[in-house]
VEXFI-371665 format. One record per residue (C-alpha): residue number from 1; residue in three letters; x, y, z. Coordinates in nm, 3 decimals, decimal comma. Each point is the difference from the previous one (the first is absolute). Example, Ala and Ser with C-alpha at 12.3 -4.5 7.8 and 13.67 -1.06 7.14 Angstrom:
residues 2
+-----+-----+---------+---------+---------+
|   k |   r |      xx |      yy |      zz |
+-----+-----+---------+---------+---------+
|   1 | ala |   1,230 |  -0,450 |   0,780 |
|   2 | ser |   0,137 |   0,344 |  -0,066 |
+-----+-----+---------+---------+---------+
This chain:
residues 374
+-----+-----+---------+---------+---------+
|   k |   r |      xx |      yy |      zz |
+-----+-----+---------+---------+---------+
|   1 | unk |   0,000 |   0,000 |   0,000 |
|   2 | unk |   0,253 |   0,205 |   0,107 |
|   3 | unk |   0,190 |  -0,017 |  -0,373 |
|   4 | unk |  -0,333 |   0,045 |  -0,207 |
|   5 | unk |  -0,070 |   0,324 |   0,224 |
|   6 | unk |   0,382 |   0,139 |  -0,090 |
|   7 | unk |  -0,068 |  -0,064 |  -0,396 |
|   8 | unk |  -0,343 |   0,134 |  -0,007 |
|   9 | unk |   0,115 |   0,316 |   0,187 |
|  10 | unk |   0,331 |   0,054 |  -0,234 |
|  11 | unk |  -0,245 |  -0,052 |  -0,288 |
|  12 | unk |   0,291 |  -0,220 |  -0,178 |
|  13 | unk |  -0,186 |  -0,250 |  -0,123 |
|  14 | unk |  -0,171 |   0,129 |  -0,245 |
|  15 | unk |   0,285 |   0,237 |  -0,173 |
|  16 | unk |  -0,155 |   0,305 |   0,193 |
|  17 | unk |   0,146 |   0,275 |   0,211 |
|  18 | unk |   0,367 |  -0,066 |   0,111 |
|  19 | unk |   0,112 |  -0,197 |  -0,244 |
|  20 | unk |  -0,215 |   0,117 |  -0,329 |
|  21 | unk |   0,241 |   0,140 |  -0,297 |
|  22 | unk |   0,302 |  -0,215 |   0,078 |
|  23 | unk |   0,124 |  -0,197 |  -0,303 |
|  24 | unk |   0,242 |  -0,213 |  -0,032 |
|  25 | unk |   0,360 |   0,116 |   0,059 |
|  26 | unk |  -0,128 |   0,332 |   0,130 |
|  27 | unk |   0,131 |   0,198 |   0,319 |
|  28 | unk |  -0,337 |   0,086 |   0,160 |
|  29 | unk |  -0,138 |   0,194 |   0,257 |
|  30 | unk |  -0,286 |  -0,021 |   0,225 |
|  31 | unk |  -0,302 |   0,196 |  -0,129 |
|  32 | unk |   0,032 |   0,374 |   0,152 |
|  33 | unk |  -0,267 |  -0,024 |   0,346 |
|  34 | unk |  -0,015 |  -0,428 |  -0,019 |
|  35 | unk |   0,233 |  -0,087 |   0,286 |
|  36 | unk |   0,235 |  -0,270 |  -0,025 |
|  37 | unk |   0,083 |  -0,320 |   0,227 |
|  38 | unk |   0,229 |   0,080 |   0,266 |
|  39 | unk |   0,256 |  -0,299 |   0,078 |
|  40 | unk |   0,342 |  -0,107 |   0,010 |
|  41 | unk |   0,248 |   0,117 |  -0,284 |
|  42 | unk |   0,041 |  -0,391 |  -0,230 |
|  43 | unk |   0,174 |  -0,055 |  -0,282 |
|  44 | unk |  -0,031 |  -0,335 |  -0,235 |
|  45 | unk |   0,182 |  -0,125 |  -0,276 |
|  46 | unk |  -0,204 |  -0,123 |  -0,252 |
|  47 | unk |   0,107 |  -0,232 |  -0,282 |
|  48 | unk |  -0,252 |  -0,042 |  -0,327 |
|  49 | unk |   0,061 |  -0,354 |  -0,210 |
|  50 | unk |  -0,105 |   0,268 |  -0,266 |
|  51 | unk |   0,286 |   0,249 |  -0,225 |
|  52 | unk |  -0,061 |   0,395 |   0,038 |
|  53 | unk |  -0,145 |  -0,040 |  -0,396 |
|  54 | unk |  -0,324 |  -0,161 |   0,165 |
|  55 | unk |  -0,169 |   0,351 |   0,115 |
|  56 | unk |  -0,338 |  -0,167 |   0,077 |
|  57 | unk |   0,125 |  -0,308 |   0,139 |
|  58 | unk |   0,318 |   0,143 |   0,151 |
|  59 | unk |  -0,200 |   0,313 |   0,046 |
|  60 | unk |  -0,191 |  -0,166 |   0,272 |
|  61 | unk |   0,264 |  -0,028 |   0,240 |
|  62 | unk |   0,086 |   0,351 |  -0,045 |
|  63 | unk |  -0,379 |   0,143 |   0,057 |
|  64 | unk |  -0,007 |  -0,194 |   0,308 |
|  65 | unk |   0,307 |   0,161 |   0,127 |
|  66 | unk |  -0,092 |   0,314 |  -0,116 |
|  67 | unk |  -0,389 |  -0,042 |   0,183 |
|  68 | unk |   0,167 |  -0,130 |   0,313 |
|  69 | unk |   0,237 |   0,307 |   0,037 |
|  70 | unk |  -0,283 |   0,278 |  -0,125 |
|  71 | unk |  -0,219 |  -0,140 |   0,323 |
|  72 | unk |   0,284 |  -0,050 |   0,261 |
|  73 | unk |   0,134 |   0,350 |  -0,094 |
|  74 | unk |   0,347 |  -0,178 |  -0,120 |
|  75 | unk |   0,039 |  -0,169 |   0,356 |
|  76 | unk |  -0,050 |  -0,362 |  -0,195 |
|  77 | unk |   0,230 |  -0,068 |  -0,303 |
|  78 | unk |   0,023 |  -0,241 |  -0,215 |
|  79 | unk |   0,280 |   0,004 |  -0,292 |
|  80 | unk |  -0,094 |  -0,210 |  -0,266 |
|  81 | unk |   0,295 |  -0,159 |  -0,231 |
|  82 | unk |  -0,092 |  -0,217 |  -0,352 |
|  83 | unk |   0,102 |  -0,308 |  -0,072 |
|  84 | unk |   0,356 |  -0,109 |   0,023 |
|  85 | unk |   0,128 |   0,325 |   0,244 |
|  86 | unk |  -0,014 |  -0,213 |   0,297 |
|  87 | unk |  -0,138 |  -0,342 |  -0,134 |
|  88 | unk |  -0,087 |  -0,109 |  -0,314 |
|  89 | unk |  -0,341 |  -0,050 |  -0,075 |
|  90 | unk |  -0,094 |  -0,352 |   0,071 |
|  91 | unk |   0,199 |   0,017 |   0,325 |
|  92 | unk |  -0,220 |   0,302 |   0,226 |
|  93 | unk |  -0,211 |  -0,240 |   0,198 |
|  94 | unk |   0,327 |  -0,128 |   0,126 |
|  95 | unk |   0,115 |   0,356 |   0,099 |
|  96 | unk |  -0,296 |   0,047 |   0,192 |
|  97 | unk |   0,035 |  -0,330 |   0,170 |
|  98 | unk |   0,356 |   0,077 |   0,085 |
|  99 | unk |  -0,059 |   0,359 |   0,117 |
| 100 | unk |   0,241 |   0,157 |  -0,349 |
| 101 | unk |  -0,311 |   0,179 |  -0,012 |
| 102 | unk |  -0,249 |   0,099 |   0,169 |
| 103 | unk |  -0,286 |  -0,052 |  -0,276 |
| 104 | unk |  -0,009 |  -0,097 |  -0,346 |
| 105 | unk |  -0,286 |   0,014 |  -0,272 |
| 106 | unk |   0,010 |  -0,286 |  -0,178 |
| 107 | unk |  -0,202 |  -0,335 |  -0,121 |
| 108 | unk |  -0,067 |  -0,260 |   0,219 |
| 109 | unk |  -0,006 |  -0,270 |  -0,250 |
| 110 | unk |   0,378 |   0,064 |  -0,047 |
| 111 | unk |   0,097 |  -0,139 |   0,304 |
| 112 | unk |  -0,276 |  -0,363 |  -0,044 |
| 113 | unk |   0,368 |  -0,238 |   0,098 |
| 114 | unk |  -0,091 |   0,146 |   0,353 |
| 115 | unk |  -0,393 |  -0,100 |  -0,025 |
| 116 | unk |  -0,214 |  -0,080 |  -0,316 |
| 117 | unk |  -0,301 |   0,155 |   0,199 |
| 118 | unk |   0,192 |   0,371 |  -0,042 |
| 119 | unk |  -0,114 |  -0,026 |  -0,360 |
| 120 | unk |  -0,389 |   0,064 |   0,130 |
| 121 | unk |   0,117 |   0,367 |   0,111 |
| 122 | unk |   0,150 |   0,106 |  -0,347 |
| 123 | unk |  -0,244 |  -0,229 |  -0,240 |
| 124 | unk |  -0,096 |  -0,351 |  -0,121 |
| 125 | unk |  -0,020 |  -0,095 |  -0,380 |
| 126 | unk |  -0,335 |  -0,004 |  -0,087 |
| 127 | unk |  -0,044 |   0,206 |   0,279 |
| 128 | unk |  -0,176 |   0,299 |   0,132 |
| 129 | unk |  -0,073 |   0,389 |  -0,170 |
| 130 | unk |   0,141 |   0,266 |   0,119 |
| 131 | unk |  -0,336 |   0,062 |   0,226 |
| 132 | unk |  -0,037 |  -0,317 |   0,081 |
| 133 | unk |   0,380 |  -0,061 |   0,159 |
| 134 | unk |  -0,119 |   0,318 |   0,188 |
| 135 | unk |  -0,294 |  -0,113 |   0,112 |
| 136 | unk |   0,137 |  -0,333 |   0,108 |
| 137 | unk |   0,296 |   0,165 |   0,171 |
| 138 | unk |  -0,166 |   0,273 |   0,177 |
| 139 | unk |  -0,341 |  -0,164 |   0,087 |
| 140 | unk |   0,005 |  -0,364 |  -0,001 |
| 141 | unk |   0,255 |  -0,011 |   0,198 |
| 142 | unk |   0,271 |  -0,125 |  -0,271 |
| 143 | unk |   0,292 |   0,224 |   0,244 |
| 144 | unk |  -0,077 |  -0,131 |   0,304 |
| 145 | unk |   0,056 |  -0,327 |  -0,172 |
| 146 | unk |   0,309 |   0,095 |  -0,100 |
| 147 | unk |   0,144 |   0,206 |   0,285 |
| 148 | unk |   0,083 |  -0,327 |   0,150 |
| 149 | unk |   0,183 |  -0,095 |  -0,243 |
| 150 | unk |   0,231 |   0,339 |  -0,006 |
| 151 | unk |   0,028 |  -0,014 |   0,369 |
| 152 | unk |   0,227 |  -0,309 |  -0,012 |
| 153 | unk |   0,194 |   0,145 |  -0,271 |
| 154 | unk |   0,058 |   0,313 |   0,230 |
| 155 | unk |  -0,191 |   0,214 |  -0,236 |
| 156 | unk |  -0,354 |   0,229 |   0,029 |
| 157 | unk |  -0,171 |   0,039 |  -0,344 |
| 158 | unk |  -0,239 |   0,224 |  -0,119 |
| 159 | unk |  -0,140 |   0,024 |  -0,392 |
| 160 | unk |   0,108 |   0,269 |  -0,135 |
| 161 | unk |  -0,089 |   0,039 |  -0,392 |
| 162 | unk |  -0,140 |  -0,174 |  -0,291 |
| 163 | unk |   0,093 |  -0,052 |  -0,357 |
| 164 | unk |  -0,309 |  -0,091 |  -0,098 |
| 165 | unk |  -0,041 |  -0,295 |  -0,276 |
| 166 | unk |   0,320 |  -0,024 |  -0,109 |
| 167 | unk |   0,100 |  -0,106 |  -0,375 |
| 168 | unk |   0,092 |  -0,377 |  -0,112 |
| 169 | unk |   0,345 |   0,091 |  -0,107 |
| 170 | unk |   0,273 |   0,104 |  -0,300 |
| 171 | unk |   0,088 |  -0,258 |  -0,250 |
| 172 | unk |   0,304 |  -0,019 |  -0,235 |
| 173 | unk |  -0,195 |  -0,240 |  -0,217 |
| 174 | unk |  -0,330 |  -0,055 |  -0,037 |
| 175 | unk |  -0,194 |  -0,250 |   0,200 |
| 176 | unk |  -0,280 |  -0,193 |  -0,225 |
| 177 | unk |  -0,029 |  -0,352 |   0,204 |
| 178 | unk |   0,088 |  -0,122 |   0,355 |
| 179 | unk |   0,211 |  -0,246 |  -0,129 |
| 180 | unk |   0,278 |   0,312 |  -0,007 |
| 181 | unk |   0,008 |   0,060 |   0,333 |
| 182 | unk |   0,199 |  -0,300 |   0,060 |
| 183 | unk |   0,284 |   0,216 |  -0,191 |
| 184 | unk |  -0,023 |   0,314 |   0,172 |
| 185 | unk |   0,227 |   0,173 |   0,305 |
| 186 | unk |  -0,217 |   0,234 |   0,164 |
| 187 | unk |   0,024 |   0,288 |   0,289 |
| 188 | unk |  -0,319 |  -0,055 |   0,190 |
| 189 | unk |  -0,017 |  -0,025 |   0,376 |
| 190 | unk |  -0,231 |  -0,119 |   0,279 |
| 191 | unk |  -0,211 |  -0,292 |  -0,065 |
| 192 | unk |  -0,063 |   0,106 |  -0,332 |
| 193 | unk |   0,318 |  -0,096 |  -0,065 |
| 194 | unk |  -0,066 |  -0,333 |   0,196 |
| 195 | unk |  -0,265 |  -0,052 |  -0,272 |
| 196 | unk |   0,177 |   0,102 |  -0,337 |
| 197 | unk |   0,268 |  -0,257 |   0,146 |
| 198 | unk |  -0,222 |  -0,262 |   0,012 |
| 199 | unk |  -0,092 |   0,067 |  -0,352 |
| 200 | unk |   0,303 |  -0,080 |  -0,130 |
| 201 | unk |   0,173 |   0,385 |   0,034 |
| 202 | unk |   0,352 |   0,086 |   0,147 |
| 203 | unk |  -0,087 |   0,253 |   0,243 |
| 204 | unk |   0,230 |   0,236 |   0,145 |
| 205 | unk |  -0,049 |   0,270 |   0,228 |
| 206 | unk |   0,152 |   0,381 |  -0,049 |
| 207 | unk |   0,031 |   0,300 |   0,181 |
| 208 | unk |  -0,189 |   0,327 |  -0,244 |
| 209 | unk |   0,312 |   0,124 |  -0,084 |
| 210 | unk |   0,163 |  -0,366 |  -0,156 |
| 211 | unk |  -0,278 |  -0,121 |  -0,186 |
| 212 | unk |   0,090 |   0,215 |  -0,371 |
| 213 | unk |   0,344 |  -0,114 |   0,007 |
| 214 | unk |  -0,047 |  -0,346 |   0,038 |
| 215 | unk |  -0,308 |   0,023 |  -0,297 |
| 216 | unk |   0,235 |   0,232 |  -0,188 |
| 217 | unk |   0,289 |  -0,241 |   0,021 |
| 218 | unk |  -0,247 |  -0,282 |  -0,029 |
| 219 | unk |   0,041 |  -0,163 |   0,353 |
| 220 | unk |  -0,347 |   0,013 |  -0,028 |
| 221 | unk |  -0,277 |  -0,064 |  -0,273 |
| 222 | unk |  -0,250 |   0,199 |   0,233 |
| 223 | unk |  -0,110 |   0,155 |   0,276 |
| 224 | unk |  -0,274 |   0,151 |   0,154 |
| 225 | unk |   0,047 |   0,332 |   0,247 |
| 226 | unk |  -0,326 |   0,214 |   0,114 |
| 227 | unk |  -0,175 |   0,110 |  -0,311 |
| 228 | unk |  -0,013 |   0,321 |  -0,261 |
| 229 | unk |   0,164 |   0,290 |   0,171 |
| 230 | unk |   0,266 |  -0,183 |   0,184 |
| 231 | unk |   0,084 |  -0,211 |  -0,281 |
| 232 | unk |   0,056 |   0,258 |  -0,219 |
| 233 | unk |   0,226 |   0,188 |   0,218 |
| 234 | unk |   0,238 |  -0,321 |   0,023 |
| 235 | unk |   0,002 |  -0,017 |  -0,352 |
| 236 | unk |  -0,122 |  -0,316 |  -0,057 |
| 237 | unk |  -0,218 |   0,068 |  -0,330 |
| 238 | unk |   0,424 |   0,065 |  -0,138 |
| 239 | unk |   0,075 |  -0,373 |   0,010 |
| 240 | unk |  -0,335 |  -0,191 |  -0,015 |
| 241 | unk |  -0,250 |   0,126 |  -0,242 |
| 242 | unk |  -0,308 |  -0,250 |   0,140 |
| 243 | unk |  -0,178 |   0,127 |   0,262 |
| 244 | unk |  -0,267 |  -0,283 |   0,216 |
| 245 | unk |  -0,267 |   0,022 |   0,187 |
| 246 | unk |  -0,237 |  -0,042 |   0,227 |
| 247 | unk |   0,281 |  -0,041 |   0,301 |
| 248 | unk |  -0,183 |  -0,317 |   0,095 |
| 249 | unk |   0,333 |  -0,047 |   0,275 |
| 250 | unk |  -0,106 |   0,358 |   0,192 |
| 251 | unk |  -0,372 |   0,143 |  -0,021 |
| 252 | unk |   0,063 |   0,202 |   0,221 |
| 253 | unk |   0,337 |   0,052 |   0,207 |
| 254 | unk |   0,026 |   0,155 |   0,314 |
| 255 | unk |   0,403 |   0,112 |   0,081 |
| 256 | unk |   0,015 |   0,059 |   0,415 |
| 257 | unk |   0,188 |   0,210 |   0,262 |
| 258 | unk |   0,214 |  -0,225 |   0,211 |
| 259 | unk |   0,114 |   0,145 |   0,358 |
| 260 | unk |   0,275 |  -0,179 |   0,162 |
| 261 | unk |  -0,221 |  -0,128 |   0,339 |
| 262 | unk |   0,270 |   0,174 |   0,266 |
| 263 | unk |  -0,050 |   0,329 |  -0,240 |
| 264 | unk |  -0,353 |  -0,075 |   0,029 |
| 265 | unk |  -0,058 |   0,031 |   0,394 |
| 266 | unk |   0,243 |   0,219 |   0,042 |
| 267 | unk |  -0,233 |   0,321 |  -0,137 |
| 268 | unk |  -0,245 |   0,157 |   0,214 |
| 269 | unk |  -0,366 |  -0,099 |  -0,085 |
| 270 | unk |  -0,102 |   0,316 |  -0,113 |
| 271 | unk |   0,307 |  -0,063 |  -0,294 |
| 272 | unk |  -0,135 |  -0,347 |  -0,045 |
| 273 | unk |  -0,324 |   0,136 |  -0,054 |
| 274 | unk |   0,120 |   0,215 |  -0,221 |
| 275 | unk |   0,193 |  -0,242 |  -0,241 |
| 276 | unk |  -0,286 |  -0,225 |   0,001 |
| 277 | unk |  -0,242 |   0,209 |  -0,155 |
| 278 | unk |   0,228 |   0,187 |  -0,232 |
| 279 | unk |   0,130 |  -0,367 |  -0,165 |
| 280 | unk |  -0,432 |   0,011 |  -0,066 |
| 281 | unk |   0,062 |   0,299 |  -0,154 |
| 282 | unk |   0,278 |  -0,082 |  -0,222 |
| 283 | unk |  -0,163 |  -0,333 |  -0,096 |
| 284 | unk |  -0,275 |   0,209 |  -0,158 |
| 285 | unk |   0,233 |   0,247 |  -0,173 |
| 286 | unk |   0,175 |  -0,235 |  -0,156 |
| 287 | unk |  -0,268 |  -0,154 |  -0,169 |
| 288 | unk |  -0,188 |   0,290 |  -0,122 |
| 289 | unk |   0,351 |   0,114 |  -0,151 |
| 290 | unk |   0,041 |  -0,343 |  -0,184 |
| 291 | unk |  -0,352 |   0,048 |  -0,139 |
| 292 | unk |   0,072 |   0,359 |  -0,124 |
| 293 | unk |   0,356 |  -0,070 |  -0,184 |
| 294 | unk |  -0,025 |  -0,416 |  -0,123 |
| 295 | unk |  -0,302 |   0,129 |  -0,258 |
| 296 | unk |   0,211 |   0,272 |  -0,195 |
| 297 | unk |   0,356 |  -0,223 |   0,039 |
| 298 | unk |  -0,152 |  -0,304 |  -0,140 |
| 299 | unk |  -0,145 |   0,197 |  -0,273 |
| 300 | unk |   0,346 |   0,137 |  -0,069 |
| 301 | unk |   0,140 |  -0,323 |  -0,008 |
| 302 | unk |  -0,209 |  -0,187 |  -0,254 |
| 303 | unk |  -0,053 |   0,366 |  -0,245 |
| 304 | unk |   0,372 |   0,177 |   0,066 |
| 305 | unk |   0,208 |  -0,315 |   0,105 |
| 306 | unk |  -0,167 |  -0,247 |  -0,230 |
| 307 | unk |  -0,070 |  -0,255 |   0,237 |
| 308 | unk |  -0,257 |  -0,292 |  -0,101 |
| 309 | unk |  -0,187 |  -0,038 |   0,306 |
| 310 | unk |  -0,159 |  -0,334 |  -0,011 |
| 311 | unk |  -0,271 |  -0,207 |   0,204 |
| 312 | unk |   0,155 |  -0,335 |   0,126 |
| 313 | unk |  -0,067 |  -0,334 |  -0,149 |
| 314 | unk |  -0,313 |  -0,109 |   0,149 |
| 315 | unk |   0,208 |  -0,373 |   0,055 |
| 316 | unk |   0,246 |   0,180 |   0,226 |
| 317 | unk |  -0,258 |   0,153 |   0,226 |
| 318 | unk |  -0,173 |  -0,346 |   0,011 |
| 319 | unk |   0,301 |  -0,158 |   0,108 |
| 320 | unk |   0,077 |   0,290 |   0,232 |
| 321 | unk |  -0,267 |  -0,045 |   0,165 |
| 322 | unk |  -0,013 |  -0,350 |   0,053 |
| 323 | unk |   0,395 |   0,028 |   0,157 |
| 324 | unk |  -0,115 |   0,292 |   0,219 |
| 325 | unk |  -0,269 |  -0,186 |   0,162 |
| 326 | unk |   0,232 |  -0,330 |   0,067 |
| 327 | unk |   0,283 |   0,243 |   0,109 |
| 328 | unk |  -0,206 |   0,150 |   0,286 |
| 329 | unk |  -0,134 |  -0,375 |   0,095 |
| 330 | unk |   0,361 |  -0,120 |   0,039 |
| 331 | unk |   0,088 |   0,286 |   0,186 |
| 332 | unk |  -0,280 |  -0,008 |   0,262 |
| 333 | unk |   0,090 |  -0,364 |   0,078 |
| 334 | unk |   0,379 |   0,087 |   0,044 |
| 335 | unk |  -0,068 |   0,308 |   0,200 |
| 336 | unk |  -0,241 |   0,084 |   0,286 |
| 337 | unk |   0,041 |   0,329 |  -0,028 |
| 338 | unk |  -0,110 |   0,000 |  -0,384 |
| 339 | unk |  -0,279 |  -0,248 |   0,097 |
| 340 | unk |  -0,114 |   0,298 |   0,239 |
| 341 | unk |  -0,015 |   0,260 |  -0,175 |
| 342 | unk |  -0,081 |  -0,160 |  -0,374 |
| 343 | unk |  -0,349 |  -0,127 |   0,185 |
| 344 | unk |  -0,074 |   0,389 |   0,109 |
| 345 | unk |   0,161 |   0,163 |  -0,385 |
| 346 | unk |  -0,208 |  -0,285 |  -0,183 |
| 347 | unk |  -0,318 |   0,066 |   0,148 |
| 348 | unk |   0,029 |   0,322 |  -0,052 |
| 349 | unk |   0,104 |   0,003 |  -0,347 |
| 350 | unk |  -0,350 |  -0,268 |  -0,111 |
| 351 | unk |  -0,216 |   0,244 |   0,161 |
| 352 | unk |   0,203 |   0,306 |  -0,117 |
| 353 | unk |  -0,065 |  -0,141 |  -0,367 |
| 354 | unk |  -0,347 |  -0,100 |   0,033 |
| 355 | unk |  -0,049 |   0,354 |   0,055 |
| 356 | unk |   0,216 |   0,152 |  -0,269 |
| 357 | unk |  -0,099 |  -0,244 |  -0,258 |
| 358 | unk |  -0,327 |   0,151 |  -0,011 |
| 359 | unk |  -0,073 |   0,362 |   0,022 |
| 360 | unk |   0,338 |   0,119 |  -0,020 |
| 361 | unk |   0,148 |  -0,245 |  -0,298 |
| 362 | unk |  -0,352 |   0,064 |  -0,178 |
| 363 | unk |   0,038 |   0,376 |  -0,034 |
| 364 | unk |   0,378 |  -0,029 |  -0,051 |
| 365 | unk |  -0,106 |  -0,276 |  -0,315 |
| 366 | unk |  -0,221 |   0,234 |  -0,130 |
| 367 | unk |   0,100 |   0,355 |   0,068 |
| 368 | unk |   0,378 |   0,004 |  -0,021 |
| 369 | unk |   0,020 |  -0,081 |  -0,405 |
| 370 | unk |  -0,205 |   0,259 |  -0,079 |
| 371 | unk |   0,111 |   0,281 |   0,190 |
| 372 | unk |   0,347 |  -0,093 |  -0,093 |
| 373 | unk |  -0,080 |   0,015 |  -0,368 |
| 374 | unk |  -0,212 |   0,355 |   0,035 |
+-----+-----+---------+---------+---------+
C-alpha cells in the first residue's frame, strides 16, 4: 500500500508531472513547482546488451536514467554504457549477477543455459503479442512467476520495453522449401533458436553489433535481429537482399531491467518505488516508438533498398509449429520450474487467443487491406 500511495502521488506512472518531456539520453529537470523525491545521492552503472546505434532499444536505458534523475533532482544516477564498454552484449546478466554492474537492460532469453523458464520473460515462439506478453506479465501474474526464478540468480527483473512482432529474418538466398533449412547457419536466439535447430538449422547466437560481419563474410546464411528500423540501421538489407516474415520465433519480445539483488535492497523504498514504475513507463515508450519508425523503415527497405520481402513457406511454419509445441513438452518434464510457469503462460495464451481470434483478428482481416491500399 505504502508503494502504490508513493507512485500515485509522484504521478510517474502514467508519464505525467515529474518525469513528462524526458527522452531518451536527455539531461532533465523536474517540472518548475512539481517537487522531487528527496533521498540518498546513488549512482549505478548500467550496461545495455544493445550498441549506442539502437536509439529506441538502447534509447530505453537512457530515458530511464534520464526519468530517474529528473524526479530525484540528480540525487539517483544511473550511467548507462552500450554493449561491449564494460561487457559485451550476451554477457550483462552475468555483470549484474557478479555486482560489475549494478543493472543491465538486456533479454532474458540470452542467458536460457542458466534456466529454460527465463525464456517466458523475453518471449516464446509462437508466443504472445506485444499486449498480450503485457497483459500476462503485469496481470496474470507471469512476474511473480518469474521473480523466483531471478532471485536465485541474484537478480530483480522488471519488463521494460517491447519490440513488438518482430520480422522472420534476412536471407542471402532465397528460401522456397523446408528441405533448405537443413543447409542453413543462422543467428537466432532463445528457444526460437531451440526450434530452427531442430529443423535441421545451424543456429548461432550474436551480439547486435557481430551479426553483419559474419553474414557479410558469410559465417552466416541468415539471421534474424528485431525488425524494420533496427535492421536497417545494422545494415543488413547490404548483404542479404530477402527479407522474412511473420517472426513466428518472437511475437512479441519483451527485453527487461535486471538489478543486481544487493543493489536492489540497498535503495530506499521511495527509490524502489520509483524505478518500478518508471521501467512501466519505458516499457510503453518503447513500443509506441517501434510502432511509429518500423512502418516508414520497412517501406524504405523493400522501395529504396530493394529488398524482396517475402511471406514464409507455409511448410516451415507447419513444421515450426509442430517443434515448438514438443520443445516446450520436453522442457516442462526436464524442468519444474518450466512446468510451473508453462501451465500459468499456456493458459493464458488459449484464452488470450480465443479472444483475439475473434473480434480483434476479424476487423484486422478485413480492415487492414483496405486502409493500407487507400
Amino acid at each position: 500500500m505504502r508503494r502504490r500511495r508513493f507512485v500515485e502521488r509522484m504521478g510517474v506512472l502514467g508519464g505525467a508531472g515529474l518525469v513528462a518531456g524526458c527522452g531518451a539520453g536527455e539531461e532533465s529537470t523536474p517540472a518548475a513547482g512539481s517537487g522531487t523525491v528527496s533521498g540518498p545521492r546513488v549512482e549505478w552503472r548500467l550496461a545495455s546488451s544493445y550498441p549506442a546505434s539502437l536509439g529506441i532499444i538502447m534509447g530505453a536505458a537512457e530515458s530511464l536514467a534520464a526519468r530517474v534523475s529528473a524526479v530525484t533532482g540528480g540525487r539517483f544516477r544511473i550511467r548507462v554504457y552500450p554493449a561491449g564498454e564494460i561487457v559485451p552484449g550476451l554477457q550483462v546478466m552475468d555483470a549484474v549477477q557478479q555486482g560489475t554492474v549494478q543493472a543491465g537492460h538486456t533479454a532474458s532469453y540470452f542467458y536460457t543455459g542458466k534456466n529454460p523458464a527465463l525464456a517466458f520473460d523475453t518471449g516464446v515462439p509462437f508466443g504472445l503479442t506485444a499486449r498480450q506478453q503485457n497483459a500476462w506479465l503485469y496481470g496474470a501474474g507471469g512476474i511473480e512467476l518469474l521473480r523466483p526464478i531471478f532471485a536465485e540468480l541474484g537478480v530483480v527483473q522488471f519488463p521494460m520495453g517491447n519490440t513488438g512482432c518482430q520480422m522472420g529474418g534476412w536471407f542471402r538466398e532465397p528460401l522456397t522449401d523446408r528441405s533448405q533449412l537443413a543447409s542453413l547457419r543462422m543467428r537466432v536466439p532463445g528457444l526460437g533458436g531451440e526450434v530452427f535447430s531442430r529443423m535441421g538449422v545451424a543456429v548461432q547466437v550474436l551480439a547486435a553489433g557481430d551479426i553483419f560481419p559474419a553474414l557479410e563474410r558469410g559465417a552466416i546464411d541468415a539471421t534474424e535481429f528485431v525488425g524494420p528500423y533496427d535492421d536497417e540501421r545494422l545494415g543488413f538489407h547490404q548483404v542479404a537482399p530477402y527479407y522474412y516474415y511473420p517472426g513466428f520465433a518472437e511475437p512479441g519480445v519483451t527485453s527487461s531491467l535486471h538489478v543486481n539483488v544487493s543493489a536492489w535492497t540497498s535503495l530506499p523504498s521511495e527509490y524502489q518505488a520509483l524505478l518500478e514504475a518508471v521501467t512501466r513507463e519505458v516499457n510503453q515508450e518503447m513500443l509506441f516508438r517501434y510502432d511509429v519508425e518500423n512502418p516508414p523503415a520497412l517501406r524504405r527497405i523493400v522501395q529504396e533498398h530493394g529488398i524482396e520481402l517475402r511471406a514464409f513457406p507455409e511448410g516451415v511454419l507447419e513444421d515450426a509449429w509442430g517443434e515448438s509445441v514438443a520443445l516446450l513438452e520436453e522442457l516442462a518434464g526436464e524442468s519444474a520450474d518450466f512446468r510451473r510457469i508453462l501451465a500459468s503462460w499456456a493458459e493464458f495464451r488459449r484464452e488470450s487467443f480465443r479472444y483475439f481470434q475473434g473480434n480483434e483478428l476479424s476487423y484486422q482481416t478485413f480492415a487492414f487491406p483496405r486502409g493500407a491500399g487507400a
